[in-house]
N, C-alpha and C positions, 0 to 999 in steps of 0.2 A: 876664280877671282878672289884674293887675297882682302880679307875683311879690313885692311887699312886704304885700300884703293876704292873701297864700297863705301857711297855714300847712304844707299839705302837700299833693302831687298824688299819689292815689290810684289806682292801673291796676289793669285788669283783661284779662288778655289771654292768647290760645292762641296767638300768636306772636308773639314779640317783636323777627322780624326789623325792622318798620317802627321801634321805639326805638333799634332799634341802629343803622342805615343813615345814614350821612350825610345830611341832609335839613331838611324845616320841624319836623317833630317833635323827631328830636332837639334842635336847635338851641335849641326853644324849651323843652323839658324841663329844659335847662342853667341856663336863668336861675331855674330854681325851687330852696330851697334845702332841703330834700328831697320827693324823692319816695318810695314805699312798692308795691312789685307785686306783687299777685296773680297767680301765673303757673298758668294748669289744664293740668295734663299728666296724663291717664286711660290713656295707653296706645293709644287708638281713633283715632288721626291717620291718616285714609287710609281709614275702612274706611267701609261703610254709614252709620255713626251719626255720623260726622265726616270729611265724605269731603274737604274742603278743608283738614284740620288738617295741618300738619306731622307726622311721625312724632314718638316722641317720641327717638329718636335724635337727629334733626333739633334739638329743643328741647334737649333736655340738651346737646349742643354749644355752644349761644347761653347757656348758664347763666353763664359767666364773664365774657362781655359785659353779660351784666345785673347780675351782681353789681356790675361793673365802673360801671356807669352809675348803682347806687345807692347807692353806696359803702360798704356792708355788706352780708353776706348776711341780715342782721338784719332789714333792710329787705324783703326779700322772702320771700311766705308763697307756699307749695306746695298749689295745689285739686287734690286728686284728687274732682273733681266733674263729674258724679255718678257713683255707683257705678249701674251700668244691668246689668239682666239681662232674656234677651227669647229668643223661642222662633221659629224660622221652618224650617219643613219636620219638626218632630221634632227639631230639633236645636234642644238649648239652648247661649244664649253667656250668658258674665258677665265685665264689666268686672274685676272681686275679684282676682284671682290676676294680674291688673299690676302690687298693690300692693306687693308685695316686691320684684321689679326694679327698680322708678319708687324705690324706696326708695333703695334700694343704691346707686343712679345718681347718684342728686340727693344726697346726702349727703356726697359727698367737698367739695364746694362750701361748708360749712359753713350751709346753709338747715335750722334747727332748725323752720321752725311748717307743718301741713299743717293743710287745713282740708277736711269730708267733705261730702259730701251724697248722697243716694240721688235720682232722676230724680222729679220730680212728677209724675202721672198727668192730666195736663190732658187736656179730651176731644180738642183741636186734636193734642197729641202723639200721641194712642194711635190716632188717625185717620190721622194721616200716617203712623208706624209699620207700621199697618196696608195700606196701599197699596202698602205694600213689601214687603208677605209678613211684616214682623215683629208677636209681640204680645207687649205688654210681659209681665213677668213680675214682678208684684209679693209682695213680702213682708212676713210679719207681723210686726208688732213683737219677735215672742221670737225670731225667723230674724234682724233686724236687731242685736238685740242682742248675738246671738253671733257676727253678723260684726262689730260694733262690738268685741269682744272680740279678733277674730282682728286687726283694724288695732290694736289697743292693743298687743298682744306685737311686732307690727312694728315700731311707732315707739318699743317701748324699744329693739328689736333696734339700730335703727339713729337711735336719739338723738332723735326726731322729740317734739314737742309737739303734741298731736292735739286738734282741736276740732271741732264737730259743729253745720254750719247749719243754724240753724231746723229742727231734725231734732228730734219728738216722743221721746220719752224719755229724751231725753240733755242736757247740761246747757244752759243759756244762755249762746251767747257771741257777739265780737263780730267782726267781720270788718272794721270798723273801728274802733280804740280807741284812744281821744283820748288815755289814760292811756300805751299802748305806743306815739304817735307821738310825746306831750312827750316821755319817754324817750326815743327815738331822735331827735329833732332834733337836729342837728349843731350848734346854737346856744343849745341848751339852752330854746327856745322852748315856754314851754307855750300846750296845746292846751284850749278848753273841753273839758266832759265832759257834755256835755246828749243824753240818750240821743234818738236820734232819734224823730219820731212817727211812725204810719199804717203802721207793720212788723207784721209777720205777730208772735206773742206771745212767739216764743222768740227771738227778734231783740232781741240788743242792744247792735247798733251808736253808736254814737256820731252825730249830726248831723251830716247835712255838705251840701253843694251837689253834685246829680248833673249833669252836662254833658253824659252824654250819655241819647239817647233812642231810642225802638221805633224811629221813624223814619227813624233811620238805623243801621239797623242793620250787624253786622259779615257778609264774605263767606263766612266757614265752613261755612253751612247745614246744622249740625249739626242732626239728626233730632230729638232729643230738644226742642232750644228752644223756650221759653215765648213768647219776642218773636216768629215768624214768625208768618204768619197760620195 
């Protein structure tokens, strides 16, 4: 897709060494005249549930090369997704209490927008989970709420702008928005606003062209993933 036809190139990514490296990506990232990143940093780089992920030591160090490469921190939103909690041997783990760290970390970077999710319970995930000794640990909406509660005192703590995907109770937003990309175009380029169709119902993204697919998917073989078989 020819960078005069692109209004904005959209990422989604657990590591952003490959954007940053000298190579065909970046190169070709350059000719586009913005792009917008979703960066997931949970905390879990290395462990059982994201054993290929960079720590997020690892990430947060690359944060000023990415800002760098979008040329605002404006541009790029922070997934602490998903928030995962899971029981193996008696012992319970829970992704939650990285969120204060991950907070403090990423914030001196001037990145104001985080975005949440809790792990789907697909039967594919809770199957592979389980092969591993792990079982997930799901929660009720009034447990979700009050950790929704607990991420809200954080991101005043430390200036964050919090939204919640396709996550039952909590409000509808968009993880792409046409409205926050005309605003941030460096050419003042606006963007349609035609909300996208065939999204789950508290999704409300914006329309856009996905590029990429199951198919090919990314190396991280994070445990939790909906795309692996």
């Amino acid at each position: 897709y020819p960078p005069d036809r692109v209004h904005t190139v959209v990422l989604w990514t657990k590591n952003p060494q490959n954007m940053l490296r000298r190579g065909r990506l970046k190169e070709t990232l350059s000719t586009y005249r913005q792009i917008y990143v979703h960066l997931t940093i949970t905390g879990m780089g290395g462990s059982d549930f994201e054993p290929r992920t960079p720590s997020w030591k690892e990430t947060v160090a690359l944060l000023g090369g990415v800002v760098e490469a979008a040329g605002s921190p404006e541009r790029i939103c922070w997934r602490f997704d998903p928030i995962l909690e899971a029981e193996k041997d008696g012992e319970e783990f829970s992704s939650l209490p990285n969120f204060p760290r991950l907070a403090e970390a990423i914030a001196p970077f001037g990145i104001r927008r985080v975005v949440v999710s809790w792990v789907s319970p697909y039967k594919k995930v809770m199957a592979r989970m389980a092969k591993s000794g792990w079982r997930l640990l799901q929660k009720t909406p009034e447990e979700r709420s009050k950790q929704g509660k607990f991420l809200e005192e954080v991101c005043k703590q430390f200036g964050f702008s919090l939204s919640f995907c396709s996550m039952e109770g909590f409000p509808v937003s968009r993880c792409i928005d046409g409205e926050r990309l005309s605003l941030l175009h460096p050419e003042g380029l606006r963007c349609f606003n035609e909300k996208a169709r065939g999204q789950r119902p508290l999704c409300g993204c914006t329309k856009s062209l996905d590029i990429g697919w199951y198919t090919d998917r990314c190396r991280h073989a994070c445990m939790y993933c909906y795309a692996l078989p």
